[in-house]
N, C-alpha and C positions, 0 to 999 in steps of 0.2 A: 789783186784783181786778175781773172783771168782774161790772156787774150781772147778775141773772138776766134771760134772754130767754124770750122766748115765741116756740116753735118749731115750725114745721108740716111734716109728711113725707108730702108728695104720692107714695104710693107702691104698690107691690102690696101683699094682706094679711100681716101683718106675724106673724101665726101661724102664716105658712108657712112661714118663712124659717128656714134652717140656721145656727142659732147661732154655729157653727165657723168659716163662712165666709162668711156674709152682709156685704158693706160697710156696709148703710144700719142694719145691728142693731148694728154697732160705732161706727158715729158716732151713734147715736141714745144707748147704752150711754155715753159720753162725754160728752155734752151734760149726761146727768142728772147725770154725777157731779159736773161744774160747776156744778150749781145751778139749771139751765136748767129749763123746763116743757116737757112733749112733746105735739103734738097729731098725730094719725093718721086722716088720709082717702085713700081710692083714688080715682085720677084720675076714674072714673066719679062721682062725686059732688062733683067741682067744677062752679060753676053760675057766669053772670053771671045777675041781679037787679035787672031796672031801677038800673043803675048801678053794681053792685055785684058784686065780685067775691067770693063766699062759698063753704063748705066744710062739707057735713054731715059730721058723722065724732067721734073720741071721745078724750079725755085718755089716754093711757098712762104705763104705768111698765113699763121693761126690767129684765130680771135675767141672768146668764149662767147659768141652773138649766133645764134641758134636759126638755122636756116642761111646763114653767112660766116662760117666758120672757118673760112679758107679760100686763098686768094692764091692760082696759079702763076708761073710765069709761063714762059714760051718753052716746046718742048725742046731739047736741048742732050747732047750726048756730052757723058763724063766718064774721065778715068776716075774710077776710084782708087786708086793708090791716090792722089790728088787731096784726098777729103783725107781730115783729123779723125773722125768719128764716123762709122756704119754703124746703125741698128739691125738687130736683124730680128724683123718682129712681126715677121707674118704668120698667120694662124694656122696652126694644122689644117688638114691631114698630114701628119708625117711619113710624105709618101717619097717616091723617089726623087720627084721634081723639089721638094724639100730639102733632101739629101744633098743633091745636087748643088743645090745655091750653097751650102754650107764648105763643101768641098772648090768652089771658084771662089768664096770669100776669105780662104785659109791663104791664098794666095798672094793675097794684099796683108791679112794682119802676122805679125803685130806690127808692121811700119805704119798703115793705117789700124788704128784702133776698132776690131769689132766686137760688139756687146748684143749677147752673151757670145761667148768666145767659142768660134763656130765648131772645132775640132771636138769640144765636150758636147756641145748641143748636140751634135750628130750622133757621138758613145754614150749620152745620159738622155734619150727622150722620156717623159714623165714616168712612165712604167717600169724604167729598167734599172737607174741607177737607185732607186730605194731596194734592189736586190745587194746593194752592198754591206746593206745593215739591217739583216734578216728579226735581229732581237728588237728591234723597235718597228716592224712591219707585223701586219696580223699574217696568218697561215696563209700560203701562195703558191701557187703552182702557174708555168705558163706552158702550152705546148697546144697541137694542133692533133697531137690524140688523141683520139675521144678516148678509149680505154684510161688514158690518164688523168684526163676528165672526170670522169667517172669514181674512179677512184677517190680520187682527193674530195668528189663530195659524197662520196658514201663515207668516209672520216669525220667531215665537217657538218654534213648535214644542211645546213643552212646557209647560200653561199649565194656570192655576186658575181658573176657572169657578165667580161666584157670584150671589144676589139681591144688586141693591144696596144697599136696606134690610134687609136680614136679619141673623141676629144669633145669638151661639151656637153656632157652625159648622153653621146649620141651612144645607141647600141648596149645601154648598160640593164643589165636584167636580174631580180632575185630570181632566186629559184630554193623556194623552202623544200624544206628535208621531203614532203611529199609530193614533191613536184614531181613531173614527168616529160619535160618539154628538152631536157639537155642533147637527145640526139638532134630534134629536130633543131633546135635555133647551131648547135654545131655545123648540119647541114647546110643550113639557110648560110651562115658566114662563110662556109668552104663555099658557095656558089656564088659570093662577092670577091672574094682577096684566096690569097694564099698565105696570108699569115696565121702563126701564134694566134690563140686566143689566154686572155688572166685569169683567174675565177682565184677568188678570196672568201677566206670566210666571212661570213655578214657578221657586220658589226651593230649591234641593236642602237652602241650611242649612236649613231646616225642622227637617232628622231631629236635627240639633242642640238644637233647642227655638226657642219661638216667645217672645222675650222681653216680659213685659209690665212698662214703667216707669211709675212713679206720679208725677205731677209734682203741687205745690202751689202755687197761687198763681204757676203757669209755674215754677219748681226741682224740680230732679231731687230726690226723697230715700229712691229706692233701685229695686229691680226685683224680679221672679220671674221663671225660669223655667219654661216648660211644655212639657213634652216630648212630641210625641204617640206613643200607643201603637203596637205593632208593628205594620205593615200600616195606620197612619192617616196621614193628610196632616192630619189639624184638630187642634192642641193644646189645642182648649176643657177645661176640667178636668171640664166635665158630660159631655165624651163620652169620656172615659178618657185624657186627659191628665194628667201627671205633672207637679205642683210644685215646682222643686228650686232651692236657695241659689245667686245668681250676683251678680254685683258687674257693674259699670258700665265700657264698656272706653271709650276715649279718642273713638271713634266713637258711639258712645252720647250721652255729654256733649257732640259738636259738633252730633246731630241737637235735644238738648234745648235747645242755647244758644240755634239756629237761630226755633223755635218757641214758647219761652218767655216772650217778650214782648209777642207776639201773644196767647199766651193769657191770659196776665196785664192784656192793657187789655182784654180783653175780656169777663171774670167770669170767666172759666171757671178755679174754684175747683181741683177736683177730678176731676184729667184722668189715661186712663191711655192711654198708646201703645203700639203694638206693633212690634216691630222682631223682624225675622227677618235674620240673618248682617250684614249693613251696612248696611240697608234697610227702610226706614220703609212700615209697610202700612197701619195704621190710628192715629185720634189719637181715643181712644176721650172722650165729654162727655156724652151721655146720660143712662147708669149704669155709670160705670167700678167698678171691681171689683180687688180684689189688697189690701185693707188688713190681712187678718189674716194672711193666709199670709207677708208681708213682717216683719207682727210678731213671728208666729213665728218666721221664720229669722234675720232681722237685728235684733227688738229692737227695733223703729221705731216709735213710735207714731205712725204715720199719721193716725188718728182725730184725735189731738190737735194735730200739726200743721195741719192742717185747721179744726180749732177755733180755734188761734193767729192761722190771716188770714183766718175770719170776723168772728170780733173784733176785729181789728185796721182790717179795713174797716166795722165800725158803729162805732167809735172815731171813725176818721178823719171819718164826716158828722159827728160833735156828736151 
C-alpha cells in the first residue's frame, strides 16, 4: 500500500469541468480514493519567489455528484517542491504562458514528481514530436510560407490545413484539390499569430473515425473511437464527434511499440495519440483526454492505471 501523497493539479478551474468526461476530475477522483490529498491552482497563479517555486490556490475534495462535484478549502500559498506529485494539465493554447509554466515547473521535478514531465511537454507539443517518425505520419509539411504551402498541396491535392499550436479542432480546414481559399485563410492566420501553419494530406479514413489511444507509462491499454459528424472532417467530441467501442488492430500496436519507449524515458506518463486509418497524426502530452469514455466502453480503469506508474516511479526514487 502506498503512502498518502500530496498532490497538486496545475489546471483550469476545476468547477468547470464536465464530470462525465473530464480526464483531470477522474484522476483527481482516483487519487482521493487512494488516500492521496488534493491541492488545486490555475496556471495563472503559479509564481517563482526569490527561489522558490510556489502555488496560491486551495485543498479540494471531488465527488461524482453532478452540480456538487467539488468542495474548496481556504485559499492558501505553497511551495511546491513540498508536494510529491504536480500535474500539469491545463488546456492549450500552447502559447508562451504555457511555455512558461513548464519551464518554472522543470525547477522542482524530478525532486517533486511532475506528469507529463514538463521538459518533453515543452519539445514534444502534439504537432511536432510525430515529426520523429515521418514513416508512420501521412505526407507533412509545416511552415509559414505560403510558397511552401502551396507547393506541398499542388503535390497532395487534397489536404488539411491547420494552426500549429491549436487544439480542439479549433482552426482546422479541408481544402480539396480545387479549392482556392489557401492564400486567403494563410492571411487571415498571419493576422492572428505569427506562427507556423501544418497542412497534411487528407486522409479520407477520417469518415471512419479518428482513433484516439491512450498509452501508460509508453503501453497501449486501449483506444476510442471518434467519428466525425455528417459533413465534418474534425472528430473533436466538443464539435460533434461521435464516441464509439473499437479495439486495437495489429497496425495500432506496431505504431505504439514504435513510440513507447521514447515516451516512457521520457516522463510522459499519460499520453494519448491519434491515428486515423494506418497513420499517426498527433502524440497528444499536454492534456490528453479519453479516460472515461474508454472506461465506459471497455471497463479500463485508466485513472488507476496511471496511478499504478506514478507510484511505482516515487517507489522506484526511495
Amino acid at each position: 500500500m502506498t503512502a498518502p501523497l500530496q498532490i497538486a493539479f496545475q489546471m483550469d478551474p476545476m468547477g468547470g469541468v464536465d464530470i462525465d468526461a473530464d480526464s483531470t476530475f477522474r484522476l483527481a477522483l482516483e487519487a482521493q480514493e487512494r488516500g492521496h490529498s488534493l491541492f488545486h491552482y490555475t496556471p495563472g497563479m503559479l509564481a517563482y519567489v526569490e527561489g522558490r517555486i510556489v502555488a496560491r490556490g486551495q485543498a479540494m475534495e471531488v465527488r461524482r455528484a453532478r452540480g456538487d462535484h467539488v468542495t474548496f478549502g481556504a485559499v492558501e500559498e505553497r511551495d511546491l517542491s513540498g508536494m510529491d506529485v504536480v500535474w500539469l494539465r491545463q488546456d492549450p493554447p500552447f502559447d508562451m504562458g504555457y511555455i512558461t509554466t513548464t519551464h518554472l515547473l522543470d525547477r522542482i521535478h524530478p525532486g517533486t514528481l511532475v506528469v507529463n514531465d514538463p521538459t518533453w511537454v515543452r519539445n514534444w507539443p502534439e504537432k511536432l514530436m510525430v515529426l520523429d517518425f515521418p514513416d508512420l505520419t501521412p505526407p507533412t509539411a509545416i511552415a509559414r510560407d505560403l510558397d511552401v504551402l502551396r507547393d506541398f498541396k499542388a503535390r497532395h491535392g487534397d489536404v488539411i490545413l491547420k494552426p500549429l499550436y491549436g487544439n480542439g479542432g479549433a482552426g482546422v480546414f479541408r481544402l480539396r484539390e480545387d479549392d482556392r481559399n489557401l492564400a486567403s485563410l494563410h492571411e487571415t492566420f498571419g493576422a492572428i499569430n505569427r506562427e507556423p501553419l501544418i497542412v497534411q494530406k487528407f486522409l479520407p479514413a477520417v469518415s471512419k473515425g479518428d482513433k484516439r489511444i491512450i498509452l501508460v507509462d509508453g503501453a497501449p491499454i486501449g483506444a476510442i473511437n471518434r467519428v466525425p459528424a455528417a459533413g465534418e472532417v474534425r472528430s473533436n467530441m466538443h464539435v460533434g464527434g461521435r464516441p464509439e467501442k473499437v479495439g486495437l488492430t495489429a497496425r495500432d500496436r506496431e505504431i505504439c511499440e514504435r513510440i513507447g519507449g521514447v515516451l516512457r524515458e521520457r516522463g510522459q506518463v499519460f499520453v494519448g495519440i491519434d491515428v486515423i486509418g494506418d497513420y499517426l497524426t498527433e502524440i497528444n502530452v499536454t492534456s490528453p483526454t479519453g479516460l472515461q469514455e474508454l472506461e465506459r466502453f471497455d471497463g479500463t480503469n485508466g485513472a488507476g492505471l496511471i496511478w499504478d506508474a506514478i507510484e511505482r516511479r516515487r517507489a522506484g526514487r526511495g
